[in-house]
MIBA-279921 format. One line per field, with one value per residue (C-alpha): x, y, z; residue number from 0. Coordinates in pm, 1 decimal. Each point is the difference from the previous one (the first is absolute). Last residue first. Example, Ala and Ser with C-alpha at 12.3 -4.5 7.8 and 13.67 -1.06 7.14 Angstrom:
% MIBA-279921
u = 1367.0,-137.0;
v = -106.0,-344.0;
w = 714.0,66.0;
num = 1,0;
END
This chain:
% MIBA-279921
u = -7181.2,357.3,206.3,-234.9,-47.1,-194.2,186.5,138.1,55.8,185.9,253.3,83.9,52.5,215.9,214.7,92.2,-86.2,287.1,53.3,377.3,55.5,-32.8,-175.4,-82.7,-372.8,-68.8,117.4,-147.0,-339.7,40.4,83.5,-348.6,-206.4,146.5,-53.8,-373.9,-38.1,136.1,-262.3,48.4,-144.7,170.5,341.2,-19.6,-35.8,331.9,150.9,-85.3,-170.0,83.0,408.8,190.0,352.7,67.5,-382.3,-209.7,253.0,128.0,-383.5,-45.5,232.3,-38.3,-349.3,61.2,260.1,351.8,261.1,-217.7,107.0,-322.2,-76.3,284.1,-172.3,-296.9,204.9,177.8,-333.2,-167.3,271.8,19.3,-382.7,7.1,291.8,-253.0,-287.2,126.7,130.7,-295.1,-244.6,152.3,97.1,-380.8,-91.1,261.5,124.4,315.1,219.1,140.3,419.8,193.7,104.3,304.0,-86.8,238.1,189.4,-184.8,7.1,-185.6,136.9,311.2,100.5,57.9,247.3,-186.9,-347.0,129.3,295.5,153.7,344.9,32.6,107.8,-310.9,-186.8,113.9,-106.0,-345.0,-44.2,194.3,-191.6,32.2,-123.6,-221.2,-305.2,294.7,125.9,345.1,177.7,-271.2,301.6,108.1,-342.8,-54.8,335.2,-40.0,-348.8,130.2,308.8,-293.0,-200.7,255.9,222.8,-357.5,-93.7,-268.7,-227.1,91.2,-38.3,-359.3,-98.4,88.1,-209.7,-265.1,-114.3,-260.0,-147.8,-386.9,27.4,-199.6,103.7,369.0,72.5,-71.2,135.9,297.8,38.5,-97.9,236.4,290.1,-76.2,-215.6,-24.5,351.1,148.1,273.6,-312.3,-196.3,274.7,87.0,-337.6,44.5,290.6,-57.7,-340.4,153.1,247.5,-233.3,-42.2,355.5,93.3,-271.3,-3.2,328.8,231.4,213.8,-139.0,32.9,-414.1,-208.6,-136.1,-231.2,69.7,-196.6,204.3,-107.6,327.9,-155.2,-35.7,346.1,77.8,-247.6,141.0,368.5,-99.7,-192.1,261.0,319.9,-233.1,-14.3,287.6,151.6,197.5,-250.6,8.4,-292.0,-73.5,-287.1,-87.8,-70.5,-318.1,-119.5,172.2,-17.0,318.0,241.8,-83.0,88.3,-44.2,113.6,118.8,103.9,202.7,141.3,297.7,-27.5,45.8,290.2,191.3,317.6,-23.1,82.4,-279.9,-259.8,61.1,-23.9,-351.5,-142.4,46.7,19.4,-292.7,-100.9,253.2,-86.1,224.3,-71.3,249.4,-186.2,231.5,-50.0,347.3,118.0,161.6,358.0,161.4,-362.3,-14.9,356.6,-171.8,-302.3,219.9,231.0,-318.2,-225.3,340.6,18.0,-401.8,-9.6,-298.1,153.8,-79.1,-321.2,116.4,-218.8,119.9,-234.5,66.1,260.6,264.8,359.5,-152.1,216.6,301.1,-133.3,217.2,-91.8,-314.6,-291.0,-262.6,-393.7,-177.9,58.6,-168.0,-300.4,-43.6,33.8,-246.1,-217.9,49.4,-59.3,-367.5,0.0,-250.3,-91.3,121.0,246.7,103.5,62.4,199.3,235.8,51.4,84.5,264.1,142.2,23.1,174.5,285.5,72.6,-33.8,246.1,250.0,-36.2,105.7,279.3,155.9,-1.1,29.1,-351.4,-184.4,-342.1,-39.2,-376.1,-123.9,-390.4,-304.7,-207.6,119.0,360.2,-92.1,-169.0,266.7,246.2,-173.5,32.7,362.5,79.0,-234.0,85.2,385.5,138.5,135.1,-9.0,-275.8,29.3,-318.9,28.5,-282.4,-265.4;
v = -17822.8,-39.0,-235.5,-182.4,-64.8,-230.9,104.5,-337.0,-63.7,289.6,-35.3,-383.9,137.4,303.7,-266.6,-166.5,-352.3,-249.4,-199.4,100.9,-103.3,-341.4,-275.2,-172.3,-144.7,282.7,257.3,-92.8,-57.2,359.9,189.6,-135.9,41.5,355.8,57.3,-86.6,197.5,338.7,-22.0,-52.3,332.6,165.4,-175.5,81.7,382.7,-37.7,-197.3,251.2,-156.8,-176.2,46.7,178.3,-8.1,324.9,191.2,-261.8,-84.2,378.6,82.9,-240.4,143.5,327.5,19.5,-223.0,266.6,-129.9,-210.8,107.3,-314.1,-129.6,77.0,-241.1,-215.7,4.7,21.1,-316.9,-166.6,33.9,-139.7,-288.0,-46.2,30.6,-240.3,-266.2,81.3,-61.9,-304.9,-126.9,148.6,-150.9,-360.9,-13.4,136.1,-301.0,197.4,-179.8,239.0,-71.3,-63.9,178.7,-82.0,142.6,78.1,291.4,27.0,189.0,-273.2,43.8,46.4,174.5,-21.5,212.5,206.1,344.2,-204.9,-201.4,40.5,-327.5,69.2,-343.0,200.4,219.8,-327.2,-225.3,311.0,15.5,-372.8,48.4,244.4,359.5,57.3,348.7,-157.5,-144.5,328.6,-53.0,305.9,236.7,87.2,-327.7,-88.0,350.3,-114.8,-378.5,114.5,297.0,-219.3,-267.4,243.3,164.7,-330.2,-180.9,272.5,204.2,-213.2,-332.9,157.2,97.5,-327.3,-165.4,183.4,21.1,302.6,207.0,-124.9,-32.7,-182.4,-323.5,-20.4,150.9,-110.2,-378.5,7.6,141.5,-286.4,-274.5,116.1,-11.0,-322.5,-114.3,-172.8,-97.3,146.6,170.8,178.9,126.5,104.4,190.8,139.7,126.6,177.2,163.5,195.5,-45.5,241.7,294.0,193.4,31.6,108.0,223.0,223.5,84.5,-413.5,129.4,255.4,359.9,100.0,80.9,296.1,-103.1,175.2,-48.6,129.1,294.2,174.6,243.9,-265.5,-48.5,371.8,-19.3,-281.2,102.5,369.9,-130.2,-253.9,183.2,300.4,-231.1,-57.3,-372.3,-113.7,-279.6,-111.3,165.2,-289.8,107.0,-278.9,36.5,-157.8,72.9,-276.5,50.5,285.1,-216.7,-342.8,-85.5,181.4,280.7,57.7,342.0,-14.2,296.7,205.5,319.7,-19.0,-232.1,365.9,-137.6,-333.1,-331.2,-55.6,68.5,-390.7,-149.1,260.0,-120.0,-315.3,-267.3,-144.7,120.0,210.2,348.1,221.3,409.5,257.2,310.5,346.1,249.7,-2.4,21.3,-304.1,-71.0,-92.4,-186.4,-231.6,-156.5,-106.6,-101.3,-256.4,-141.9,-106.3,-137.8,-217.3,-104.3,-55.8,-247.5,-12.5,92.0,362.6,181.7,412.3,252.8,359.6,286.4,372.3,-67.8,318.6,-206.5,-291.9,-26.4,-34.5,-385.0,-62.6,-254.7,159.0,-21.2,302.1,34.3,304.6,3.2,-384.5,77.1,307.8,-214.6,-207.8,282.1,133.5,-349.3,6.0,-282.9,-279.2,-50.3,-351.2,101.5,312.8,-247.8,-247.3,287.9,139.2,-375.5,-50.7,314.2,-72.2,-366.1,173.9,215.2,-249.3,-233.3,328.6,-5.7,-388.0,99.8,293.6,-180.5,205.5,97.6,312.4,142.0,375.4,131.2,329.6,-35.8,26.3,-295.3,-209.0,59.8,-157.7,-283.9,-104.4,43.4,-216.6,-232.9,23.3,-100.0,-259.9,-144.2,45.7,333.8,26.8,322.9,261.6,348.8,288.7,300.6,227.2,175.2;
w = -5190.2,-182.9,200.0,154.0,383.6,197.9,341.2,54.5,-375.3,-45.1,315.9,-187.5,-328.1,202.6,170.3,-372.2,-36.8,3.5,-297.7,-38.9,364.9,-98.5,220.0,-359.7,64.3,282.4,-162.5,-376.6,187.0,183.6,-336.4,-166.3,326.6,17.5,-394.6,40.9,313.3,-151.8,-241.5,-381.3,-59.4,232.2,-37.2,-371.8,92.4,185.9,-288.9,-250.6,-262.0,-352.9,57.8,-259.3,168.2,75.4,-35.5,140.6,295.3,21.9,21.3,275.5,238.0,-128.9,118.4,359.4,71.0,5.6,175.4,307.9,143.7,33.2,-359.1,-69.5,190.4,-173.8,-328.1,107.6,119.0,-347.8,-215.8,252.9,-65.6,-359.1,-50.8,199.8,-118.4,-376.9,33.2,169.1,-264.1,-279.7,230.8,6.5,-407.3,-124.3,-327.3,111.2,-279.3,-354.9,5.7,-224.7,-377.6,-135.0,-413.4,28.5,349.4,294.2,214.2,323.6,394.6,-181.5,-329.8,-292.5,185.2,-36.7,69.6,280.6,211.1,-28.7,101.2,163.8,353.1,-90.6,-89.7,334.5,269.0,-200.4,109.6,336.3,137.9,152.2,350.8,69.4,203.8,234.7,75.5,-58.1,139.1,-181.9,-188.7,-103.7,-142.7,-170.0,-160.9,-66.9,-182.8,-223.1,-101.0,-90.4,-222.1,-157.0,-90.2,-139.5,-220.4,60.8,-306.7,134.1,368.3,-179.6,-155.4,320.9,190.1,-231.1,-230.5,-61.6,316.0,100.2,311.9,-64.8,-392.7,-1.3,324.8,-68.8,-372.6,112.5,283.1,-244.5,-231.1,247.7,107.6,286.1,369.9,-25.5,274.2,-181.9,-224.1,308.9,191.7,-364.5,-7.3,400.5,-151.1,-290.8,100.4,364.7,-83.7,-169.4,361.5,6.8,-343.8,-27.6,280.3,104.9,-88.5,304.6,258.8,-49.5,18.8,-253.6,-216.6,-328.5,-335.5,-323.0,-268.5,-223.7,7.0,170.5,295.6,-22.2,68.9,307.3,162.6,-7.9,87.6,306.5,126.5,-24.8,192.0,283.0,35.2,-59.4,326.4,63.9,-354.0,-231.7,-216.4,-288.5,-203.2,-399.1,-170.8,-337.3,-188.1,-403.5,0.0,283.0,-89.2,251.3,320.7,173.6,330.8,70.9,329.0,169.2,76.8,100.2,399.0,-57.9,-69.8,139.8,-263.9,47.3,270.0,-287.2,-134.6,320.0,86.3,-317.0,70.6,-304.2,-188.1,-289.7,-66.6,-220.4,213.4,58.0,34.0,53.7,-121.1,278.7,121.8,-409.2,-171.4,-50.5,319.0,113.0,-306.4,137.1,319.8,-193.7,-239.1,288.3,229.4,-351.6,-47.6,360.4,10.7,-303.3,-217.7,-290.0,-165.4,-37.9,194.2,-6.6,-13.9,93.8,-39.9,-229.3,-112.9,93.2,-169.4,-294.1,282.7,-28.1,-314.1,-252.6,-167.8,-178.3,-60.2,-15.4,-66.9,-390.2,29.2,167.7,-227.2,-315.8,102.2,84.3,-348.5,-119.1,139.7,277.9,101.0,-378.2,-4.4,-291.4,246.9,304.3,-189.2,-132.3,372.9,104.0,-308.9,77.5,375.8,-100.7,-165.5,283.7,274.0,-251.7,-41.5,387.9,17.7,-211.4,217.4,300.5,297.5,-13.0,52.3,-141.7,-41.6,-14.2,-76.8,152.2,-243.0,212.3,-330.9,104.3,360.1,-160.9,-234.7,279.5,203.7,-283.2,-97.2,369.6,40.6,-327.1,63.7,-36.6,362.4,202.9,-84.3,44.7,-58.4,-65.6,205.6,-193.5;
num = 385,384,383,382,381,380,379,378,377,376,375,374,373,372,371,370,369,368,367,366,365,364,363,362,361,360,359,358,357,356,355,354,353,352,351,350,349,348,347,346,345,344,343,342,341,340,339,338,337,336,335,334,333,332,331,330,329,328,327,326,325,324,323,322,321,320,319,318,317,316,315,314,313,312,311,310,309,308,307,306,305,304,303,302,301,300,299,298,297,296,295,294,293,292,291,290,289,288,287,286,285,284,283,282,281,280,279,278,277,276,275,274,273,272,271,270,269,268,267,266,265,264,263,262,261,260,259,258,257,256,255,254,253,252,251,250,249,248,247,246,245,244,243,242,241,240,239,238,237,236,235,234,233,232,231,230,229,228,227,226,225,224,223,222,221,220,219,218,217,216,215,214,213,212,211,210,209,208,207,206,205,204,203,202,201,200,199,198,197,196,195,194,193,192,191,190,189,188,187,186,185,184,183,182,181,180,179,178,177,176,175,174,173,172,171,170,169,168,167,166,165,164,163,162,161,160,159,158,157,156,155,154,153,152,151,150,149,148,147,146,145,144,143,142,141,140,139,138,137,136,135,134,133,132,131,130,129,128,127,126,125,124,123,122,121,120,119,118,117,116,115,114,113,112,111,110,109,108,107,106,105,104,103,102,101,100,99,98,97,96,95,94,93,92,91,90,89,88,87,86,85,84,83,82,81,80,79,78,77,76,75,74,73,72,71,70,69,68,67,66,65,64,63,62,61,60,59,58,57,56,55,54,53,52,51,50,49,48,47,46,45,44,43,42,41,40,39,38,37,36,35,34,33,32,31,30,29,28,27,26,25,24,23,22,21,20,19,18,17,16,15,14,13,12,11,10,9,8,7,6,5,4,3,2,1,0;
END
């Protein structure tokens, strides 16, 4: 088996190599800070030992996982890689510097693959004089319990970058789904108007954050709300996220950040990890109970549904994806009840047109504008799954 290179100890870091030593490969995990790799150490022993008390390991596999795993503060470690993947800040200049250095010390057939979530492939690939082996494996948090990992070929990937890539992360037991270079892939596009449309919601006054959960947990089916779940993301991921795929789709008005979430980054109010965010997370805090008023429910809920709906339909449109991966990366990545696609069907196509239209005509906002292939459906009485 291949050895494996990871960049950044950090918890995505740490837990993509987790995975990838569990999948039996020799893994060496890089950081330039020695104590934060002693912590990514530390914490792997304490994970391993969890795992054998709950029965999910034998302690000789535990041991195994660990025996296969090394730390280390120089990147000539990964002169014998077959696949390095880099989970370091989300900043293309640094991700630039850091493959064009990776290239004078790994072999020519060596893939270089980036974990961002939402930066071109292609930008970061440019950097390098063999762009055609650079890719993006986009995995998600956390790394060992989420099954879903994005495949981002950039349009100087090879072809053969793209195939080995997919099929050594499917041995590792993830679920992998192919999609195009365009920011926010899959998931973090499509998943915008889950956060945003709720916040439009919120700043108009319609509802309060617990309302809104309540509303898309009980009409939708959610594990979680949208403001539980940027709570749980972290309120500095999940904006950064937004003003990037924002910025990059040159401010596509279905993309555009808001204030309120703008106001508890700059506040540092990032939820769960800060013990604030849209809900108190202090001892004895009390939080507002929902509107359990069924009408404003159901409203609130057709609404973030439909503009859910229309971005995967035009995503879809795009050829962003195959209608399959589309909605497995949404039920996969970010746990939704259905795949939006299959949603639409049942729903009806009609139903989320008149929704969308209403919104257009009332706000005269590009963001509520149906998608062209919504509109080409319904005037050839087309599903997406017959």
């Amino acid at each position: 088996m291949i050895q494996i290179g990871i960049i950044g100890s950090g918890a995505m870091g740490a837990g993509i190599a987790q995975v990838a030593a569990t999948a039996g490969h020799q893994v060496i995990v890089y950081d330039n800070n020695q104590s934060a790799l002693d912590k990514a150490k530390t914490n792997l022993e304490i994970t391993l030992k969890k795992l054998v008390e709950k029965q999910k390991l034998t302690e000789q596999s535990s041991k195994d996982i660990f025996s296969r795993t090394q730390f280390a503060t120089d990147l000539n470690q990964f002169k014998g890689c077959g696949l390095v993947i880099e989970a370091i800040v989300e900043n293309i200049d640094v991700k630039q510097k850091l493959f064009s250095e990776l290239e004078n010390i790994v072999s020519d057939d060596c893939i270089l693959a980036s974990n961002t979530s939402s930066l071109s492939i292609a930008s970061i690939a440019s950097a390098c004089k063999k762009s055609d082996r650079v890719i993006g494996i986009h995995f998600f948090n956390p790394v060992p319990i989420m099954p879903l990992v994005e495949i981002i070929p950039a349009i100087t990937t090879d072809e053969k970058t793209t195939i080995e890539s997919k099929k050594i992360i499917d041995n590792w037991g993830k679920v992998t789904v192919l999609t195009k270079d365009t920011p926010g892939f899959i998931v973090n596009r499509v998943a915008r108007s889950y956060y945003g449309e709720s916040i439009r919601i919120y700043e108009e006054g319609m509802a309060d954050f617990a309302t809104i959960d309540w509303a898309m947990k009980t009409y939708g089916g959610f594990k979680m709300g949208p403001f539980e779940l940027m709570d749980f993301i972290g309120n500095d991921i999940n904006y950064k996220v937004t003003e990037s795929v924002w910025t990059q789709f040159f401010f596509e008005p279905r993309f555009k950040p808001s204030l309120t979430q703008k106001r508890l980054f700059e506040a540092k109010l990032f939820g769960k990890k800060s013990g604030r965010g849209y809900y108190n997370y202090a001892e004895g805090a009390v939080n507002a109970e929902p509107n359990k008023n069924e009408e404003l429910g159901k409203y609130i809920f057709n609404r973030v549904i439909s503009m859910l709906i229309n971005e995967a339909v035009d995503s879809f449109y795009l050829k962003l994806a195959s209608k399959e991966d589309l909605d497995l990366a949404m039920t996969k990545g970010v746990n939704y009840p259905k795949g939006l696609l299959k949603w639409a069907d049942e729903i009806g196509l009609q139903t989320i047109y008149n929704t969308l239209d209403v919104l257009y005509e009332l706000y005269n906002e590009e963001r509520y504008r149906p998608s062209i292939l919504m509109k080409m459906m319904l005037r050839d009485n087309k599903k997406f799954y017959e």
